[in-house]
C-alpha positions as CSV (number, residue, x, y, z in Angstrom):
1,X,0.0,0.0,0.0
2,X,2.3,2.8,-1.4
3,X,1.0,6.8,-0.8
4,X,4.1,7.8,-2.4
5,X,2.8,10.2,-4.9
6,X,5.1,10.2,-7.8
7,X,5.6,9.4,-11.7
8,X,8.0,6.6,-10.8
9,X,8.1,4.4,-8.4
10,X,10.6,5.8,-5.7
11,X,13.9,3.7,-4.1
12,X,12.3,4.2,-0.7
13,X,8.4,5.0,-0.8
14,X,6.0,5.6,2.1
15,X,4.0,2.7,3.1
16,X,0.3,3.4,4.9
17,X,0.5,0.5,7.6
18,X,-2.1,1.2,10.0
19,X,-4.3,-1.2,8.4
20,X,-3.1,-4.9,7.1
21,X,-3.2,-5.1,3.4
22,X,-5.4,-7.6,1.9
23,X,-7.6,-4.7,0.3
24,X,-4.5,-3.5,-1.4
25,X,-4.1,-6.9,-2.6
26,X,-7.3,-7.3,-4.4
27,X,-7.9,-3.7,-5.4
28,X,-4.6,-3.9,-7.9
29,X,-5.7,-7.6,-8.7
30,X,-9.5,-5.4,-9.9
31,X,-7.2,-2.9,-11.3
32,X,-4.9,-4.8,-13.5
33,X,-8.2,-6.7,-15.1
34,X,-10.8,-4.0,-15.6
35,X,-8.2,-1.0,-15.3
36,X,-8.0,2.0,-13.3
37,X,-11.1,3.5,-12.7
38,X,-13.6,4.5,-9.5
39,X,-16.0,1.9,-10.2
40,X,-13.7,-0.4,-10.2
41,X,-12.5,0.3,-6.7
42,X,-16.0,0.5,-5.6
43,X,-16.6,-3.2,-7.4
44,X,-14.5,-4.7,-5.1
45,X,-16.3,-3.7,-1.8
46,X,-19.7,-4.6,-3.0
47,X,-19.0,-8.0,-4.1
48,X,-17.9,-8.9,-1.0
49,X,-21.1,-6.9,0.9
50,X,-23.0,-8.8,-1.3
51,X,-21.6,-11.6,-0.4
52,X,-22.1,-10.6,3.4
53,X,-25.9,-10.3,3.0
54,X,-25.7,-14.6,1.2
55,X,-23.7,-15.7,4.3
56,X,-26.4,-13.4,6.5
57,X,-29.2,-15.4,5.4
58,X,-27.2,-19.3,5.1
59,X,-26.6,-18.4,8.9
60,X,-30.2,-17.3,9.7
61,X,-31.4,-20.4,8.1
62,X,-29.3,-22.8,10.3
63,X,-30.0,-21.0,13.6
64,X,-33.8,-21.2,12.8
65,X,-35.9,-21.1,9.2
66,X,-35.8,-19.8,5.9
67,X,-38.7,-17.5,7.5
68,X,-36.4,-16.1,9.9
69,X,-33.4,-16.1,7.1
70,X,-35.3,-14.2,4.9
71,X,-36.5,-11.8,7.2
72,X,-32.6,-10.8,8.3
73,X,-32.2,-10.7,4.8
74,X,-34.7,-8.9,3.8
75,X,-33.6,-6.3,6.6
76,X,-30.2,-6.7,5.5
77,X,-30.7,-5.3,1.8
78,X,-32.8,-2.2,3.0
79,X,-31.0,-0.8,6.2
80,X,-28.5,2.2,4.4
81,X,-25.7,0.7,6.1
82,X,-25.3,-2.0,4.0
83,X,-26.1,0.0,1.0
84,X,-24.1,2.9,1.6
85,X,-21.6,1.3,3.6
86,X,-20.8,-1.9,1.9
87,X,-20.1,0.6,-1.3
88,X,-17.6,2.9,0.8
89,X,-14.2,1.5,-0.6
90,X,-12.2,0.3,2.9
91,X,-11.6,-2.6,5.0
92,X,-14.9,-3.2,6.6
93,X,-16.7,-5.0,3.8
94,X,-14.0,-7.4,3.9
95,X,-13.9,-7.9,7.2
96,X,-17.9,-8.8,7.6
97,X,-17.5,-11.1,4.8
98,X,-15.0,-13.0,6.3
99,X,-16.2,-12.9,9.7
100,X,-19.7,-14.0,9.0
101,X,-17.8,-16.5,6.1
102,X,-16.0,-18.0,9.8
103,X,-19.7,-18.1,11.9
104,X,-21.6,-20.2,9.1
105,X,-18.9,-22.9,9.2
106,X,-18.2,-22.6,12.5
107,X,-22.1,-23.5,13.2
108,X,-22.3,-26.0,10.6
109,X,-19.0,-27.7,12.1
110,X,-20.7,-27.4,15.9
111,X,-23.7,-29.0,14.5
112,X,-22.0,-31.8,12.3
113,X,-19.0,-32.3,14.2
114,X,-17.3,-32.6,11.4
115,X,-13.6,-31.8,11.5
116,X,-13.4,-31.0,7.9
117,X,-14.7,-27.2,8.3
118,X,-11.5,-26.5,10.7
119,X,-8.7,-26.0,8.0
120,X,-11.6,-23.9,6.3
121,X,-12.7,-21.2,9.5
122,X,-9.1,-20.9,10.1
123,X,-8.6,-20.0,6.5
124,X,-11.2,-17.2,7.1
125,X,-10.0,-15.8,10.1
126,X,-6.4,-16.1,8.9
127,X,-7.9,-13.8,5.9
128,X,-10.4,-11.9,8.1
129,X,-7.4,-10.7,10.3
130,X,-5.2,-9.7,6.8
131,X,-8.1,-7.6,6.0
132,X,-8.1,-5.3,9.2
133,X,-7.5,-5.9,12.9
134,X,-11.4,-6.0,14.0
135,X,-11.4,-9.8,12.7
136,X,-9.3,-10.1,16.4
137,X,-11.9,-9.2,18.6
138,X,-14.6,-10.8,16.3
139,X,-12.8,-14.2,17.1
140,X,-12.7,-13.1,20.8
141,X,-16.7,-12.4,20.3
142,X,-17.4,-15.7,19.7
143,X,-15.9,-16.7,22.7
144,X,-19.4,-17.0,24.8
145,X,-21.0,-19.6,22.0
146,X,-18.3,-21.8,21.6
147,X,-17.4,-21.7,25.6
148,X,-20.8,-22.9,25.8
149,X,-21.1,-25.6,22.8
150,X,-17.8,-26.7,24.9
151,X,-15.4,-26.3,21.5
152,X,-12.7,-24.8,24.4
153,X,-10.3,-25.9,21.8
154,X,-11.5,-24.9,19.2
155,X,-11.5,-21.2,20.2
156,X,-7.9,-21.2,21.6
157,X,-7.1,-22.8,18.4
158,X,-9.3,-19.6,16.6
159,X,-7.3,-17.2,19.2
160,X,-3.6,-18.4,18.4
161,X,-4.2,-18.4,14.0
162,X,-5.7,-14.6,14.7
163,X,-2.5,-13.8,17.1
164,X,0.3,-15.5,15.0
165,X,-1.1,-13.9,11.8
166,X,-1.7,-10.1,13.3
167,X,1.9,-10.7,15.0
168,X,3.2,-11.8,11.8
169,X,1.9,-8.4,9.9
170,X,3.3,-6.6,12.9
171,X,6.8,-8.2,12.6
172,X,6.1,-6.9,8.6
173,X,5.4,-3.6,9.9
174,X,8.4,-3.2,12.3
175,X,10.6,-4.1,9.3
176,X,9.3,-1.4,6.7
177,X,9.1,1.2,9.3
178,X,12.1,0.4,11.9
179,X,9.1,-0.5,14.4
180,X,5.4,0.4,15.5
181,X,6.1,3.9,16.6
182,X,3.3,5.1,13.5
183,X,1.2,2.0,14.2
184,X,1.1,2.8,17.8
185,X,0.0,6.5,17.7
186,X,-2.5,5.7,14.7
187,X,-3.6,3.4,17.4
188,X,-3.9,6.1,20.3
189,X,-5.0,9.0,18.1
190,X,-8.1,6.8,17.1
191,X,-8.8,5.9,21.1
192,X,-8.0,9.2,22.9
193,X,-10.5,11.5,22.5
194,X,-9.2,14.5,20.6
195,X,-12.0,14.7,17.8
196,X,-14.3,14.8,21.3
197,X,-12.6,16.8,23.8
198,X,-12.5,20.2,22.4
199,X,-16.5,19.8,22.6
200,X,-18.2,20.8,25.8
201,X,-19.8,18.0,27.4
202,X,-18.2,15.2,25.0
203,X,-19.7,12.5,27.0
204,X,-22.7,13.3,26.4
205,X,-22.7,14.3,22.9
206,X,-20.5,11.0,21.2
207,X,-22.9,8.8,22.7
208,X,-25.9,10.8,21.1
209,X,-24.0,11.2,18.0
210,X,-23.8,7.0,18.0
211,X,-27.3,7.3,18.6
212,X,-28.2,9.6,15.9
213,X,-26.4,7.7,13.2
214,X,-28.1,4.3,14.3
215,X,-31.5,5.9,13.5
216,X,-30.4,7.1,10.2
217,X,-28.3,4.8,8.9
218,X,-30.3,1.3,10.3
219,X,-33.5,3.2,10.4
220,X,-35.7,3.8,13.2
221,X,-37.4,1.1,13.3
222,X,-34.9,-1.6,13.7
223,X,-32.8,0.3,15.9
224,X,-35.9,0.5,18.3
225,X,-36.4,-2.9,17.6
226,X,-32.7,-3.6,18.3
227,X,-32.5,-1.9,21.6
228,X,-36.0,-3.9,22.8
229,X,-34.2,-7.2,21.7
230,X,-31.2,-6.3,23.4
231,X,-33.1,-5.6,26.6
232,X,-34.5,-9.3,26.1
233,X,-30.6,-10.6,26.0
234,X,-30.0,-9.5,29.5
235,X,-33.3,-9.9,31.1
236,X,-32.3,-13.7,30.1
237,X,-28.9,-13.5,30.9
238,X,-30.0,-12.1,34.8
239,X,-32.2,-14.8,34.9
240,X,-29.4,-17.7,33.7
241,X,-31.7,-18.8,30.4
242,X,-28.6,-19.4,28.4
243,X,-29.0,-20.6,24.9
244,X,-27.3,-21.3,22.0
245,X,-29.0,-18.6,20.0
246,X,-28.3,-16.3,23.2
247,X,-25.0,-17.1,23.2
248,X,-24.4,-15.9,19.9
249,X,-26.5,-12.7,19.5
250,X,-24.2,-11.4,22.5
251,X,-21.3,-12.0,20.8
252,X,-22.4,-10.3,18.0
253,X,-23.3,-7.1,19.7
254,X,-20.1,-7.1,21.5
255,X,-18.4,-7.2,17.9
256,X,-20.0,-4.3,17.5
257,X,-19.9,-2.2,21.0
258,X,-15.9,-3.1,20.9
259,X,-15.3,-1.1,17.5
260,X,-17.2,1.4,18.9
261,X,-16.0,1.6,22.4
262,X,-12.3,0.8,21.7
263,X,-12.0,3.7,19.4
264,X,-14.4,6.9,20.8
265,X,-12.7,9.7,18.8
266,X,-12.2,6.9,15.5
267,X,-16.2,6.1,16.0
268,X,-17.2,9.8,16.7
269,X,-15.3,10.9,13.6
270,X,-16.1,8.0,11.0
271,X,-19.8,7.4,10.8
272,X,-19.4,3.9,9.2
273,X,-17.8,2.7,12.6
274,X,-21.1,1.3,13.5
275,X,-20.5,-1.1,10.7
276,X,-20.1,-4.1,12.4
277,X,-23.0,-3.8,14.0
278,X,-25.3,-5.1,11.1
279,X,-25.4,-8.6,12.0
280,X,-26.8,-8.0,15.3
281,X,-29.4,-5.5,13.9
282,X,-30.5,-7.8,11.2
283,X,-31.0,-10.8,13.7
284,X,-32.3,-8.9,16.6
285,X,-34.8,-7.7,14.3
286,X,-35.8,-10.4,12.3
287,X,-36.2,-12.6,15.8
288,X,-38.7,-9.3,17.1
289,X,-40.5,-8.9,14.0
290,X,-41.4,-12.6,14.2
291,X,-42.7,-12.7,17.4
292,X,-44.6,-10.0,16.6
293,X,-46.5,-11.8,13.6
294,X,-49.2,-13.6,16.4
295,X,-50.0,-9.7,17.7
296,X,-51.0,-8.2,14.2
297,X,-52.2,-5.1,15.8
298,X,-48.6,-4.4,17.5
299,X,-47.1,-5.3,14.4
């Protein structure tokens, strides 16, 4: 990922390393076919956020019907997020794809026992992580489901191929850059709250501005929807009804809440931050909208 901008390629040109380079990767692959134009680029993205919505609704489909898979879906192909989002030419398409590429084999390897999906999830997460460092804590996120489908592990196996490959791009880093100096204040510029601070009452307003862009961006509707559902995941959490399906929505949101939380001036100064929320909105929704169906008048 060169930034140098010049006719020729220069002896020693700047690198942009705060993000690992897999989108690099298939952007000049894109490039060197269809040739150097914006559509192009954008091309890239939305085949892959069009593959997230097909993996959306193969997962919804094992964890309960085609009812309830094309309900997510459904929800998936209207919210703006995906539409405006999964167009946006970065790292988080990628990222989803291969995050929600790992949760459908993961479930269909829980519910098989089948050893063959292994090589396969690792493979995505090996790829998920090359694409941008969120695919760490999404492998983290699944901790809670797989704890309690008892694949221990499984998931230490999942934590040590997304450790040795992110230490392995760091070690790349470090090597361009005579260490992670740039990486680490890309890093703290993105969690300290300098975008925030020179507001008065910052806490406050970030958490509003989050707010505000969940309404727009996954309408107001589903984010209501969202927050009820979310209020039904801890009610049953308090009262110790654990659940596969449980399980899994909370790691999902906490995919999301991390990206968010882990980064306040990066997620009050990028509105797409909230990107990785999408397959907790679309599920969340889909499983309220569905219970709703037997009250027509609520619905």
């Amino acid at each position: 990922p060169i930034i140098s901008v010049s006719e020729k390629l220069p002896i020693n040109p700047e690198y942009y390393l705060h993000h690992p380079p897999l989108i690099s990767i298939i952007e000049a692959i894109f490039f060197r076919i269809f040739g150097e134009y914006f559509w192009v680029g954008r091309l890239t993205v939305i085949i892959f956020a069009f593959g997230s919505g097909i993996l959306l609704y193969s997962i919804a489909a094992i964890l309960k019907d085609k009812k309830f898979a094309l309900t997510a879906f459904a929800i998936y192909s209207i919210i703006p997020a995906s539409s405006i989002f999964g167009r946006m030419i970065g790292q988080e398409p990628l990222v989803l794809f291969f995050a929600l590429y790992s949760l459908l084999l993961i479930l269909l390897y829980v519910r098989s026992n089948n050893f063959f999906y292994i090589p396969f999830i690792l493979i995505g997460v090996f790829l998920g992580i090359l694409s941008d460092w969120p695919m760490v804590y999404f492998v983290l996120s699944l901790g809670p489901y797989l704890i309690y489908k008892k694949r221990i592990r499984f998931f230490v196996a999942m934590i040590f191929v997304s450790s040795i490959t992110a230490a392995g791009f760091l070690v790349y880093i470090a090597s361009l850059q005579s260490g992670l100096n740039e990486l680490f204040s890309a890093f703290i510029n993105r969690s300290h709250s300098w975008m925030i601070s020179p507001y008065y009452l910052w806490p406050i307003l970030w958490p509003v501005t989050i707010l505000v862009r969940f309404l727009i961006y996954f309408n107001p509707i589903f984010t209501v929807f969202s927050l009820i559902y979310l209020v039904i995941l801890f009610s049953k959490l308090l009262k110790r009804q654990f659940s596969s399906e449980l399980m899994l929505y909370v790691g999902l949101f906490i995919f999301g809440a991390v990206h968010v939380l882990l980064y306040p001036s990066g997620s009050f100064g990028h509105i797409y931050w909230i990107y990785y929320f999408i397959p907790f909105v679309c599920f969340a929704s889909a499983s309220l909208i569905l219970s709703l169906t037997k009250k027509p008048l609520v619905l």
